[in-house]
C-alpha positions in Angstrom: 1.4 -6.7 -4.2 -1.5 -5.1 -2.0 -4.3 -7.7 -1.1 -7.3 -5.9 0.2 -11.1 -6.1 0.1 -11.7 -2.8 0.7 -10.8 -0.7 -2.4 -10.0 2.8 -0.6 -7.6 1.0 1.4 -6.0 -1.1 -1.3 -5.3 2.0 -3.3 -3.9 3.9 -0.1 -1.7 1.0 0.8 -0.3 1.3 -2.8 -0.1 5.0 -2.6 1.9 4.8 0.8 4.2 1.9 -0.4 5.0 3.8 -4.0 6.2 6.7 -1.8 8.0 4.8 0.3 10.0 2.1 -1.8 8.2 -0.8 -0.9 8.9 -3.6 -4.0 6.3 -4.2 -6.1 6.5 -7.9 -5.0 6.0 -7.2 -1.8 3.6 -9.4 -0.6 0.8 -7.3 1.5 -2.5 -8.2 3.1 -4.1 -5.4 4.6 -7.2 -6.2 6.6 -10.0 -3.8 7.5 -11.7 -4.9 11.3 -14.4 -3.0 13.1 -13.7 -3.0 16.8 -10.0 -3.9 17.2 -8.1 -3.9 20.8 -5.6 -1.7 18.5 -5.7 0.7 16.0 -3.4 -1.2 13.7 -0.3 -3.9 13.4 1.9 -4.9 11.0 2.7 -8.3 11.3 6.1 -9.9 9.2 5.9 -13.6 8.5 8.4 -15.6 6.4 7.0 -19.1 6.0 10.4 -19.8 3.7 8.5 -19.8 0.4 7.1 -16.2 0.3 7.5 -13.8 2.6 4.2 -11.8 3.2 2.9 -9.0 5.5 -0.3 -8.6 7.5 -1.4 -5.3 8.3 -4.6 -5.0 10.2 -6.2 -1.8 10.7 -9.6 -0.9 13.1 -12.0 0.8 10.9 -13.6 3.6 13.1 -15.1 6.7 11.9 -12.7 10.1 11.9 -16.1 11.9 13.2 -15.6 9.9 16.3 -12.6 11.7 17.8 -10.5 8.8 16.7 -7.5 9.3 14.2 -8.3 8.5 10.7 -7.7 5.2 9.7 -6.1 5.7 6.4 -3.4 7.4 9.0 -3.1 4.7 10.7 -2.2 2.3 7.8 0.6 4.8 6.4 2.0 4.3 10.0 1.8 1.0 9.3 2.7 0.3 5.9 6.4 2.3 7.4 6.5 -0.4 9.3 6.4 -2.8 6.3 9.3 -0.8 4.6 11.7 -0.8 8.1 10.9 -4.8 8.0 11.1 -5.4 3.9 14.8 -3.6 4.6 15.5 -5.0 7.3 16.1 -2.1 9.6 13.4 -3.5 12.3 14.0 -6.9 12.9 11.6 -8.5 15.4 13.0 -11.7 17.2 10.3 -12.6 19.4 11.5 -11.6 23.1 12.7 -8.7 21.5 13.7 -6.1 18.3 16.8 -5.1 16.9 17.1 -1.7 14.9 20.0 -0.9 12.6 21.4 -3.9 14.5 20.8 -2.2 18.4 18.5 -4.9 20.7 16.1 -3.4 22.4 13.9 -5.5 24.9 11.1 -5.3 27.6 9.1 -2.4 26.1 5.4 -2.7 26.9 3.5 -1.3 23.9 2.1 1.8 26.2 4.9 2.7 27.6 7.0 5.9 27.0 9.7 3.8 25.8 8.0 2.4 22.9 6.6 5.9 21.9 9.7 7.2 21.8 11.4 4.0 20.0 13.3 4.7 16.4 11.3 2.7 15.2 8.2 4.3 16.1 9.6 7.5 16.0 9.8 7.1 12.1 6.3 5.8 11.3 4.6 8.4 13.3 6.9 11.1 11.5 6.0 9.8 8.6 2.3 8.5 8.9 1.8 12.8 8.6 3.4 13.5 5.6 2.2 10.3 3.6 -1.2 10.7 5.1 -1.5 14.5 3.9 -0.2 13.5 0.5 -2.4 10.8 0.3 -5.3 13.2 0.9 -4.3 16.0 -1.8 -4.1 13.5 -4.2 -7.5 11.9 -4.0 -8.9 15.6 -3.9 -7.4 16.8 -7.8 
């Protein structure tokens, strides 16, 4: 379930998680915020009754020079999937992935860029991003 105010986002955020797998029960609120320190999260919470996500995404204009922000939430929303799964698992002090710990990566740093984890959404932010676009042009 996709909880959003703004309806171009809502019916990306269901576009991206039909493509990608993501339950139907799913619980996700995606947020729409004008100058963010960040161009998006993805937050997993499990408050033992319903588990729920919180995607927040900076809503900037692609004329800027800045990456689209519909890009940014399919980045995102492959974060949801890796954490609905279980693959990413984020323990505070550090995340495991497929079980592997990894620790002490700052979010700039090369090592995060080139995490698995992050390696995967921003492979796949592309191709669920262009998709996204062909279909809301026919």
């Amino acid at each position: 379930m996709i909880i959003c105010d703004n309806e171009q986002f809502k019916e990306a955020a269901e576009f991206y998680a039909t493509k990608l797998g993501i339950a139907d029960s799913t619980i996700i609120a995606v947020g729409v915020y004008p100058e963010m320190p960040v161009a998006g999260y993805c937050e997993y919470h499990d408050d033992d009754v319903y588990p729920y996500f919180i995607v927040g995404i900076e809503d900037n204009d692609p004329e800027s020079g800045e990456e689209d922000p519909l890009a940014v939430l399919a980045h995102e929303m492959v974060h949801v999937k890796q954490y609905a799964t279980g693959v990413l698992v984020d323990h505070g002090k550090y995340c495991s992935w497929h079980g592997k710990k990894y620790e002490g990566y700052d979010a700039d740093s090369e090592e995060y860029f080139f995490s698995p984890w992050e390696v995967e959404a921003f492979g796949m932010q592309v191709g669920l991003y262009r998709m996204y676009c062909r279909s809301v042009e026919e």
